[in-house]
C-alpha positions in Angstrom: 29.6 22.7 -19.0 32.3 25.6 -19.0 32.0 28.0 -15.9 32.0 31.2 -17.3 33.2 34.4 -15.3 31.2 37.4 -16.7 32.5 40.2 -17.3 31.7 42.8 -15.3 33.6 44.8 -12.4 33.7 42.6 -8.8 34.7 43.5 -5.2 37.6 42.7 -4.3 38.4 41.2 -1.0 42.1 41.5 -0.9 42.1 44.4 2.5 43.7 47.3 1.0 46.1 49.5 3.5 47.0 52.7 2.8 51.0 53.6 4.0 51.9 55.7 7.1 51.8 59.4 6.2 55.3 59.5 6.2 55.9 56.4 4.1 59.1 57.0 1.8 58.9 56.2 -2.3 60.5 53.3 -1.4 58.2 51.7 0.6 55.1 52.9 -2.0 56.8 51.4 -4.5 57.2 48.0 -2.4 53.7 47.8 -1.2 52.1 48.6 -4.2 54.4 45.7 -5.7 52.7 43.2 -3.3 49.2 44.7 -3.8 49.8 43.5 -7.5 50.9 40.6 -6.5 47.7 39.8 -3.9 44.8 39.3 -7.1 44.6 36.0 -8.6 45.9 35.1 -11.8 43.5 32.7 -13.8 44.7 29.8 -16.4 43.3 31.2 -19.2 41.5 34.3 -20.4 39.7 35.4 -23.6 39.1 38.9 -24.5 38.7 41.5 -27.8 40.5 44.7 -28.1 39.7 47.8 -30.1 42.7 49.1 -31.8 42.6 53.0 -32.7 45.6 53.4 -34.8 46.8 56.6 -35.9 49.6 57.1 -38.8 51.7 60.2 -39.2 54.4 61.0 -41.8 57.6 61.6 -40.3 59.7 64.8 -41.1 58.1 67.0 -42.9 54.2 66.9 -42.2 51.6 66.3 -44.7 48.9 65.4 -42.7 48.1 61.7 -40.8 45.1 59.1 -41.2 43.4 56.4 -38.7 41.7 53.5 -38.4 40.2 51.4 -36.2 40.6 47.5 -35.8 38.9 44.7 -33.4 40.8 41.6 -32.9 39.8 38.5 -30.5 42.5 37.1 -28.5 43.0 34.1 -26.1 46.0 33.2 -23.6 47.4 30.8 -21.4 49.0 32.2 -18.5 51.1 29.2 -17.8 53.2 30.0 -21.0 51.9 33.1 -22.1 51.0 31.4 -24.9 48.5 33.7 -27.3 46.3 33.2 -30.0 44.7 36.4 -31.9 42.4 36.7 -34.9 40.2 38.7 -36.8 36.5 38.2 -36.4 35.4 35.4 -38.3 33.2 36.2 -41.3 31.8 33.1 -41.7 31.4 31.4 -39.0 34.7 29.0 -39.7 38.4 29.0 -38.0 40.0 32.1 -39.0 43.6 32.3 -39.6 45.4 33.4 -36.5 48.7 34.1 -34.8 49.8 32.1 -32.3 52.8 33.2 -30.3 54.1 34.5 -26.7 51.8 37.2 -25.1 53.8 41.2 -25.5 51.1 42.9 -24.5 47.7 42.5 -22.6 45.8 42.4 -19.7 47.8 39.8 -18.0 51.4 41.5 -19.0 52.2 42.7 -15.8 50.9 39.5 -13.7 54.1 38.6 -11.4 53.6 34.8 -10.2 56.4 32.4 -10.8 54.2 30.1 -12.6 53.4 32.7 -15.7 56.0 32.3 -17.8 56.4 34.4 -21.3 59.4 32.8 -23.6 62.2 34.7 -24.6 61.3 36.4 -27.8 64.4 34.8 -30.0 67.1 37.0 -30.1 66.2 39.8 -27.5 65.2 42.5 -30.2 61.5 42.6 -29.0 61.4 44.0 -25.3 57.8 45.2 -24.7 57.4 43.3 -21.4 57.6 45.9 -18.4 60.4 45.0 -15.9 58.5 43.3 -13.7 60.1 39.8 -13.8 62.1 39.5 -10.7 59.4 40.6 -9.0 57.4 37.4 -8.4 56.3 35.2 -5.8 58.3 32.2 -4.4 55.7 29.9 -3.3 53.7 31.5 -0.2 56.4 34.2 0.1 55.7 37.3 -1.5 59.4 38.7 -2.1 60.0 41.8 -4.1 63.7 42.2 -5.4 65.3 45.1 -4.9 65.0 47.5 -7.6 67.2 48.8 -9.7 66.0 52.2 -9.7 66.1 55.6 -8.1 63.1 56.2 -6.9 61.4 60.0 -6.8 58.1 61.8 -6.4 57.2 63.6 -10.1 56.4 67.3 -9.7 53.6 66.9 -7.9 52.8 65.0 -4.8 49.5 63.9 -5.1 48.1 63.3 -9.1 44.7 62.2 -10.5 44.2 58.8 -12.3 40.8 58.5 -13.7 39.5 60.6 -10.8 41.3 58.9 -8.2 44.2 60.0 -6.1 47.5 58.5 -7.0 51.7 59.0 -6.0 53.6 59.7 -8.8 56.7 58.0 -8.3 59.5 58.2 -10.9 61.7 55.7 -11.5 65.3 56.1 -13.0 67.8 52.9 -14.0 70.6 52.3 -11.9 71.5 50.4 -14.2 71.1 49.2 -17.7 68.2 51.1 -18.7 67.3 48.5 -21.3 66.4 45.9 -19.3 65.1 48.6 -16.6 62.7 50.3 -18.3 59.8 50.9 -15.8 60.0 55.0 -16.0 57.1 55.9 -14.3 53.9 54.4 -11.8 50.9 55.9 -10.7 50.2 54.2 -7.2 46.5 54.3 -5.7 46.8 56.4 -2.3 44.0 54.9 -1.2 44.6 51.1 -1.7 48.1 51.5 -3.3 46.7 49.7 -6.2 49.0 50.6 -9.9 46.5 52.7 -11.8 49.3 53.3 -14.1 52.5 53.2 -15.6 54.7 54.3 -18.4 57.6 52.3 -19.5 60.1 52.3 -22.5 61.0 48.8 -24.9 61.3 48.0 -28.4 58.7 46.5 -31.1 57.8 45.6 -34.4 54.2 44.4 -35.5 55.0 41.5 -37.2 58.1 39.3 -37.4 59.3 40.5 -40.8 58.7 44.2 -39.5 62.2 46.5 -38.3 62.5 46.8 -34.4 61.8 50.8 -33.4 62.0 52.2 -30.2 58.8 52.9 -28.3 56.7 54.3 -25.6 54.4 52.8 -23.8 51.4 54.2 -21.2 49.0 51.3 -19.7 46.5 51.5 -17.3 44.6 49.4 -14.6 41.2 48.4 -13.3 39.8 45.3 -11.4 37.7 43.0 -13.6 36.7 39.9 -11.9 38.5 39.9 -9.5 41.9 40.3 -11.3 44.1 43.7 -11.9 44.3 44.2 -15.3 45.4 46.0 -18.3 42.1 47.7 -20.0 44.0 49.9 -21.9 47.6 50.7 -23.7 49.1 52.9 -25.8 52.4 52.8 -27.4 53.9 54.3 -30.5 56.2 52.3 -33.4 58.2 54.0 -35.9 58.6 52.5 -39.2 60.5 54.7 -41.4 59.0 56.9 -43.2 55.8 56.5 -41.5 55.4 56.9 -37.1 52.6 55.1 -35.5 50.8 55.6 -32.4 48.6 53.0 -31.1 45.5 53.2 -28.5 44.5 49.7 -27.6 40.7 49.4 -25.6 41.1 45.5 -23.8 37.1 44.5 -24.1 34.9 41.6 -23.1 37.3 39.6 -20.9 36.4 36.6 -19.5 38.1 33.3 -18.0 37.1 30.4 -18.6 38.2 26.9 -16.7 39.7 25.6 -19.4 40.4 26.3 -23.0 41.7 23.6 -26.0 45.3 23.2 -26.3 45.1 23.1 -30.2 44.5 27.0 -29.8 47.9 27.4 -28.7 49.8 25.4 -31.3 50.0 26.6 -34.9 50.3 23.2 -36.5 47.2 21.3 -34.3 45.4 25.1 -35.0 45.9 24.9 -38.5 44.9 20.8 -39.3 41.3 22.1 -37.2 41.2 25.5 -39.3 41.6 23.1 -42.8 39.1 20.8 -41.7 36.4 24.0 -41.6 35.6 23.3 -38.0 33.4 26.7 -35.9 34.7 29.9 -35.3 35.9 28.3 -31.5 37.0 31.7 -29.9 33.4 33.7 -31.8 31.2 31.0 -30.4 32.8 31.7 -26.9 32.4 35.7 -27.1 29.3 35.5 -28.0 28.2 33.0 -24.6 29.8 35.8 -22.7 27.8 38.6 -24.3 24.4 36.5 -24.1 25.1 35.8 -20.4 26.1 39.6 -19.1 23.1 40.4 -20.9 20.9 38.4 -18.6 
């Protein structure tokens, strides 16, 4: 029988120290980095995400539309392997995409044992530059950055109601491959509430590569520090997108099939009309918060 975590908020009992009054950026920036690093990372995880996307004509305006989306996703954190889908309509294996993780509530997990391939020919960079920042067996070790490191205008801002050091971050360096630009760092527990960063991306493989923005921010959902929402914008000539991305109803199971994580095992189970594998899961999870 499959242990389910449900999905609801848990205390956390990583101790949470707050730095000396006259603790520099640098040493926010560093402890924050190893408050990350302190939650566990699970094996696998399932979620949905809500995707309010808004489309605006670029140049001269002439007004802009929306819509909303819901897709399911799951991921292996060993790999960053992800499979994502559309709800299944009935009740059979949906078509899905199953590729490298860019973007969800694990992005930002720094273990040396999550590893996300290199998306082929370095065009796609939505990843935050967090990747020499990991832990070498028991030994939390944080690189040294390859930033400047300031306060923003204010000393003290507000994240969701909580009090957070605005620390902005410019690259030494090639600002490419340094693009952390901003964090908002819990005074309190120096946990990341939030962060803005800068990459490329394209939708779809087949799409061109734009420029783009990107805000996230941070809760704790069993037990783990998490992504539960991002926002990013893609520009696609000679329309400009902006994207608001809700991360819903996650949940980690034990274990998960490795056919969901290979495209030609996926697709041999999707021909042979087999359940809806990832609806029948969500829908344990929302039968077992419910009780």
């Amino acid at each position: 029988m499959m242990r389910w975590a449900l999905a609801a908020l848990a205390m956390l009992l990583t101790p949470a120290i707050a730095p000396p009054q006259t603790a520099s950026t640098q040493q926010i920036f560093d402890q924050s980095l190893r408050r990350l690093q302190s939650y566990p990372v699970p094996p696998f995880a399932v979620w949905t995400a809500t995707w309010h996307i808004r489309e605006r004509p670029m140049g001269y305006y002439t007004g802009e539309s929306s819509s909303v989306e819901v897709y399911r996703y799951a991921v292996r954190l060993s790999d960053g392997m992800e499979n994502v889908s559309d709800p299944s309509a009935n009740g059979k294996l949906p078509p899905a995409t199953i590729e490298p993780e860019f973007l969800g509530p694990f992005a930002w997990t720094m273990r040396s044992t999550v590893r996300v391939p290199p998306v082929s020919g370095g065009e796609v960079m939505m990843l935050p530059d967090v990747a020499g920042l990991k832990t070498i067996a028991s030994v939390v070790a944080i690189a040294k950055p390859s930033y400047t490191i300031g306060r923003g205008s204010q000393a003290v801002e507000y994240v969701d109601g909580r009090a957070a050091y605005h620390l902005e971050l410019r690259p030494a360096d090639d600002p490419r491959k340094h693009n952390l630009r901003d964090l908002w760092i819990d005074v309190e527990t120096l946990d990341l509430l939030k962060a803005h960063f800068v990459g490329t991306y394209r939708p779809v493989p087949q799409a061109p590569v734009s420029p783009t923005d990107v805000t996230v921010y941070f809760r704790a959902v069993l037990g783990c520090w998490v992504v539960t929402r991002a926002l990013w914008t893609y520009d696609d000539p000679p329309i400009s997108y902006a994207f608001d991305v809700q991360n819903d109803e996650i949940g980690l199971p034990a274990t998960l099939p490795d056919w969901l994580f290979d495209s030609a095992a996926y697709g041999v189970h999707e021909a042979a009309g087999e359940p809806d594998y990832l609806g029948v899961l969500l829908e344990q999870m929302r039968k077992a918060v419910k009780q």
